[in-house]
C-alpha positions as CSV (number, residue, x, y, z in Angstrom):
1,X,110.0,80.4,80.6
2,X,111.2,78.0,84.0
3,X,112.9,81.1,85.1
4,X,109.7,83.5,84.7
5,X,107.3,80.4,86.7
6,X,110.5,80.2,89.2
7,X,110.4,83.9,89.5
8,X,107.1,84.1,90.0
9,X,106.7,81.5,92.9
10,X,109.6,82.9,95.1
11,X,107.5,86.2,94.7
12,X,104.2,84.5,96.0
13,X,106.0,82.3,99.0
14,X,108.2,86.0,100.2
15,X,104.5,87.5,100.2
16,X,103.0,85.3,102.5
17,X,102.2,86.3,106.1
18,X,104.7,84.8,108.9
19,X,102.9,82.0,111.7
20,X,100.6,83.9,113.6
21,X,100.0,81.6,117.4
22,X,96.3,81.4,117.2
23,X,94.7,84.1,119.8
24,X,94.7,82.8,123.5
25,X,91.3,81.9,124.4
26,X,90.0,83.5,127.6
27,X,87.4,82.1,129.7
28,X,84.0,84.6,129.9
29,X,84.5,87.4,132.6
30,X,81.5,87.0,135.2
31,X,78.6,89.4,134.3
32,X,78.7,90.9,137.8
33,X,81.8,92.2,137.4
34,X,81.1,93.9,134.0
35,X,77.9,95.8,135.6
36,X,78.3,99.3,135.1
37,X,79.1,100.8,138.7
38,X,77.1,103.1,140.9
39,X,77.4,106.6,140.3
40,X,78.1,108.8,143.4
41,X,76.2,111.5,145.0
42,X,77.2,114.9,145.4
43,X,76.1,116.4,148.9
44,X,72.7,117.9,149.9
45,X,72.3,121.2,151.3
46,X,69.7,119.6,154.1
47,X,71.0,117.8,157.0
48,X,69.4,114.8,156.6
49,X,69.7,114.2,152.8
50,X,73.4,114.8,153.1
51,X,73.6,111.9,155.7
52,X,71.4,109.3,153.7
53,X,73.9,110.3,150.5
54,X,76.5,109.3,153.1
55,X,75.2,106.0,153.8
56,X,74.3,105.7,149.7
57,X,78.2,106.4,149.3
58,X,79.4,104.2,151.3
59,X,77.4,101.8,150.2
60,X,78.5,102.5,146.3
61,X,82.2,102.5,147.3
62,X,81.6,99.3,148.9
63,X,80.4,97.5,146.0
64,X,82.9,99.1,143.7
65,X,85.7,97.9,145.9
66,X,84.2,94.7,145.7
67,X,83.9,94.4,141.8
68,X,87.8,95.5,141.6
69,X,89.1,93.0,144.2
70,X,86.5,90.2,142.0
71,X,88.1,91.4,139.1
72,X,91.9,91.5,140.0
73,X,90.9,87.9,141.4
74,X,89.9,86.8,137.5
75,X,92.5,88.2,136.1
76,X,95.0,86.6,138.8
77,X,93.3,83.1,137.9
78,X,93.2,83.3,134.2
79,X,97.3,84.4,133.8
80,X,98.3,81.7,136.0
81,X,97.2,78.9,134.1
């Protein structure tokens, strides 16, 4: 009867799960860098459409560079900790 109890509690300690670290808590990402980006503009036939499309380009790429070089900063600051 020992042996069977014996037996029996090896087999539920050798189940149990190994030490898992707890997860690595990261600190909120800024809600202007998780803003969907601008979506850019494919050219006009007219003239003077295709040049304000231009400028609303420009403009996009701008901010998109921006939110990438924010980013890359956040993630910079939060693995050097």
């Amino acid at each position: 009867m020992n042996k069977l109890i014996f037996i029996g509690a090896v087999l539920l300690v050798g189940c149990s799960s190994e030490y898992v670290p707890p997860a690595q808590r990261l600190p909120p990402v800024p809600a202007e860098i998780m803003i969907p980006p601008c979506k850019l503009l494919l050219p006009s036939h007219n003239a003077d459409e295709d040049l304000a499309i231009d400028v609303q380009n420009a403009e996009c790429t701008r901010q998109l560079r921006l939110k990438v070089y924010r980013l890359q900063d956040w993630i910079k600051n939060v693995t050097q900790k």
